[in-house]
Structures are given as C-alpha cells and as structure tokens.
Steps between C-alpha positions, in 0.01 A plus 500: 500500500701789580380818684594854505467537896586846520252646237216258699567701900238735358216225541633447834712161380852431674716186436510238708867319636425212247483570097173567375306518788385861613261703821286658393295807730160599545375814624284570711378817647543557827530095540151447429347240328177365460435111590397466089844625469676289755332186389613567131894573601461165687410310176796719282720393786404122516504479090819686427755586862495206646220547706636761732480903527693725702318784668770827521545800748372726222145339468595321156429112456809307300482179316858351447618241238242579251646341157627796267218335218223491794553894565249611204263268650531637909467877331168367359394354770530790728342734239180310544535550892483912462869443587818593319907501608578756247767709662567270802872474386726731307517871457100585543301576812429222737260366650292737739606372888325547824519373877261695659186234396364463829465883529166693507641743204585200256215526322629835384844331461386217266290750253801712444707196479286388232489855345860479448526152388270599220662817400885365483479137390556447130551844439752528246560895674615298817672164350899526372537745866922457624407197724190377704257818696319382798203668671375412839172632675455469884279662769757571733898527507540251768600184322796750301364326187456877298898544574619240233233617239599745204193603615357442813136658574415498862075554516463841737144585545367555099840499381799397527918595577711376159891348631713451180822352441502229745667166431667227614759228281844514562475944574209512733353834501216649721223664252445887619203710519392676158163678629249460744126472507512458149119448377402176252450698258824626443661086585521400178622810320748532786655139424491568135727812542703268698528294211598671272774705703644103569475393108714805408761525771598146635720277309390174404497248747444793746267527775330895600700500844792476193362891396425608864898428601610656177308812512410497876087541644479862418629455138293198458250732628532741272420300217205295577370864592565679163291186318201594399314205598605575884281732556204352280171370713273253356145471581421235771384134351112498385354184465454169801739476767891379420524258774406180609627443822283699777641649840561236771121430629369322811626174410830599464786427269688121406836510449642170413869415513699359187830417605745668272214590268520153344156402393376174328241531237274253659545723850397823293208310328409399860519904631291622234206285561560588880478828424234487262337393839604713769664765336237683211716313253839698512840477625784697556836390454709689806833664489579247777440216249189333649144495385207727645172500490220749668251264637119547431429236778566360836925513573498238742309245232731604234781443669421115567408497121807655424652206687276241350638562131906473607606911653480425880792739504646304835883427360763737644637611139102638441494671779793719515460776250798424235498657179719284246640565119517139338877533505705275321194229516386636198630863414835542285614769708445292814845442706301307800270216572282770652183304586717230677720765692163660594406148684834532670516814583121450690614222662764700677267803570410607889165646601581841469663462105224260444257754544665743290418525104798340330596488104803340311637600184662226291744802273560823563215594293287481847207400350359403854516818596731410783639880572150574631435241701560435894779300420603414158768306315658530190730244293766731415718255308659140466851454595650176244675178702813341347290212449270681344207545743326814515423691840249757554595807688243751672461816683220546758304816519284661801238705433416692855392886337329665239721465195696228338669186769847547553762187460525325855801242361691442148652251348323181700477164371262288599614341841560866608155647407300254658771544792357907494146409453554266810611806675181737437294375778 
C-alpha cells in the first residue's frame, strides 16, 4: 500500500525511518488530558505502536510505527476520546503548549488554550498556511518559552502581552513584543490578523520570523495593524467553565518524571487510574515531558502509591530535568542516538549541571527546545568515515539571561562533549 505522506502532515502523520510505518500526533491543550483519555491512548498505543508513546516538550502525546493501513483506525479511535491530531504536523496551527501548569493562573491558561484549539483546528481558513504556526500560553516569561512561539501570550493580570515571530530550527530567532495588556477578547481576532498577514507574505516552507526579517517589526507591525480583525473584540465565553485542571490547592501538585518522555502504554494505563484516584481524574502532559497531576488527597500517601504501581522516580536519568527529541531512534531527521547520549551525558554531569534544566536536540530542527534551556545541545551534523561510519557532531549552548542561549562550543564529537559536560561542575 502506498501513501502520499506529504498530503497526510495535515492530520498530524509523519513517516517513520522504515517504509510504511508513520507517528502520528495528538493534541492536547495545554497538555491536559483526562485519565478516560489517557487510558484510551494506552490501548491505541498497545494495539497499533508497539506499545509505547512518547510524551513531547510541546504537551502533544506521539505514537510511532503505527502501520500506514492501521492509521484510519488510530484517527477513529481518538475521535471517540474527544481527541483529534488534525493539524499536529504540516502547514496548520499546532497544538496549543503550556509550562506554567503548576501556576495559580493556569486555569485561565487552559480555557484559552482550549478556546484556541477549537477555533483553529480543522479550519480550512487556517490549514494550507506556508509551514507549521505555533502558539504558546504561559503565566510568566521566566521559562523564555513565549520567545520561540509565532505567538507567544504571556498572562498579565486580565490580559495578556502578544511576542511574535519567535523561532528556533536552524535560524533561531527571539519572538518580539506586538502589544501589551491585550484583553481576551481581542486574543483570537488578534492571532487571526496574524494569520492572515503570514498566509499572504511568507513563502512556502516559511516560518513568520521569515516575514519579520524581511519586512522588519515595525513593517510587520504595520500590517497585522491595518487588518480588520486586529482590532475586533469578541464577547467573553458564556456557558460552564473551560478548564479542568484547578489552581494548585492544599495538597499540592505531582509531577512525575518520564525519562526522555518515553512512555509505555501499560505505564500510561497505570497513571490514569492513579490519577483517577488522587488527581480529580486529569493529567497534564508538561513541557518538561513528565506527567502531572493536582492531587485531591494526602501527597505523602500518593507518593508511596505512586511508587507501588512502578514511578518511584529514584534513577539518576529521572531525576535530572532532560528534555529529549527521539533523534535518530525513531525520527527521519534524527542525526543522533539522542536518548542514549542523554544517559551519557548524565552520567558525566556534576552537582551544579545536574541541577540545571538540560535538553538535547537530535537535528537542527531543535525540537527539544535546547536554545532555551540551562544548557542545551544540539546535533548539528554527521561527519562520514572512510569506512563508512557515521559520527555525530554537536554544539553546546548556555542559557544564563533572558533571551535565546548562546553556543558555549562547536563542532564536538562525542568524546569531546562529554569531556565539556565533565567540565560544568
């Protein structure tokens, strides 16, 4: 059976390194989930990827080496969960992201998270854009997550400040500040002037930092502002409240590590029910790729029970915060083993790096996010033996300010970056 991959990135489908076999995306707003949810992903994920997921830094869940002929069935499947991957992949707007869960002002986060979700998926206005559109939400700047969003909304009071244009990939670009204290109201007629100022000057294949650099902030300016939907304000939401996940009460939040966000279905299955339990029957999938949960009961209990059912969380690699792509394990961009250089690169990490919040990037597509990290690394290409081997190069970022890390060292194989990493404390 033959497929036509490229016409299939709008249901959030990539191809996989072997023939036939593709990922496939699911998004999720803000990360969230509820344990119905979680429990029915597990069973897609034991009947048709192997039995695995992988959790990623944007809040999505992926199943890997689903059958091309078993894809019809998976989109079924998640349809009867509420859940779709429509737009995951390909020239559409992603998946909403968020890592400010554990904040008191993500309750406001996940409704307009949700908001948006329903207003741009499937919408044939906002499918066919020049290449992918991502939107982040987040209750503070302090992470720098809003700075590699085409648009980044940082909650401020009732409203929020809009960054555009950010990016990362092989031209990282800091997003800049469009307008401040913009109201909810005026969000979603504010990103659809975006839009439609991206669709009409960006080349295909081009991202909106593209437009910015071509036409420079004030130009870009300029025309979002003369669109008539910018300065449109919609009437707030009627109806029951768009969130599920409440502020962090008395009990206290559960974050549980996932090395490398590499999930079995039978450990998801086994989450859900625990949340189902201590956690009002929801979950959040984090931008850090672990599992969270605001617990309705006792922390101290639910931490032994957590422990009872397999995520003791003790092992080194769990607790160092490590962000990881799936590199070449499983991604056809992939130029590094990233999961097994992460292991490596741990092993080799002092107190004072190990500490730190760490990400690795198996292309230069920096999927990990590893530019806005405390220390990141990307695999910036393979150099080719005579005998035909294939070694990985990489460059090693710092991230010590408020914008985009800057490269520490180029150029390192593998010996020599866990030779730097040695040297960080």
């Amino acid at each position: 059976m033959s497929f036509d991959w490229l016409a299939l990135r709008i249901e959030g489908i990539y191809r996989q390194p072997v023939e036939g076999f593709a990922m496939l995306r699911i998004k999720l707003p803000a990360g969230v989930l509820s344990a119905v949810q979680g429990r029915g992903i597990g069973e897609l994920a034991t009947l048709f990827a192997r039995g695995a997921l992988h959790l990623t830094t944007r809040g999505s869940i992926e199943l890997h080496w689903v059958r091309g002929e078993d894809l019809p069935a998976v989109k079924g499947g998640l349809a009867a969960l509420g859940l779709t991957s429509r737009g995951a992949c390909g020239g559409a707007v992603r998946g909403v992201t968020c890592a400010s869960q554990g904040s008191a002002g993500f309750p406001q986060v996940e409704s307009l998270a949700r908001q948006l979700q329903r207003q741009f998926t499937g919408n044939p206005r906002f499918e066919r854009l020049p290449k992918k559109f991502k939107i982040g939400i987040f209750t503070d700047a302090a992470d720098r997550g809003h700075l590699i969003q085409d648009v980044g909304l940082v909650l401020k009071g009732s409203g929020y400040d809009v960054w555009i244009a950010g990016g990362l990939g092989r031209d990282p670009q800091g997003a800049f500040l469009l307008e401040e204290h913009v109201s909810h109201g005026r969000i979603i007629p504010l990103i659809e002037a975006i839009l439609y100022v991206y669709s009409a000057h960006a080349p295909a294949g081009k991202r909106l930092k593209h437009v910015a650099r071509e036409m420079g902030q004030e130009g870009l300016r300029r025309l979002i502002g003369e669109q008539p939907a910018a300065s449109l304000e919609f009437s707030p939401p009627a109806g029951l409240p768009d969130n599920f996940i409440p502020s962090p009460t008395d009990h206290g939040r559960l974050e549980i590590p996932v090395f490398g966000g590499e999930l079995s279905a039978d450990g998801l299955t086994r989450l859900a029910d625990f949340a189902e339990t201590w956690g009002g029957g929801w979950l959040v999938v984090t931008a850090d790729q672990n599992v969270a949960l605001h617990l309705t009961g006792d922390g101290d209990v639910a931490r032994r029970e957590l422990a009872l059912i397999g995520f003791a969380g003790e092992s080194k690699a769990e607790q160092v915060c490590f962000r990881i792509c799936p590199g070449s394990h499983e991604c056809r961009m992939g130029l590094a083993q990233t999961r097994d250089l992460a292991r490596l690169v741990i092993d080799n990490l002092g107190p004072v790096a190990g500490a730190a919040r760490w990400a690795i990037s198996g292309c230069q597509n920096s999927c990990a996010q590893p530019q806005i990290a405390d220390y990141g690394i990307m695999t910036s290409g393979v150099v080719k033996g005579e005998d035909g081997s294939r070694s990985p190069r990489f460059e090693l970022y710092r991230n010590d300010g408020e914008g985009l890390g800057e490269v520490m060292k180029k150029d390192l194989t593998t010996e020599e970056l866990l030779t730097a990493v040695c040297s960080l404390g």
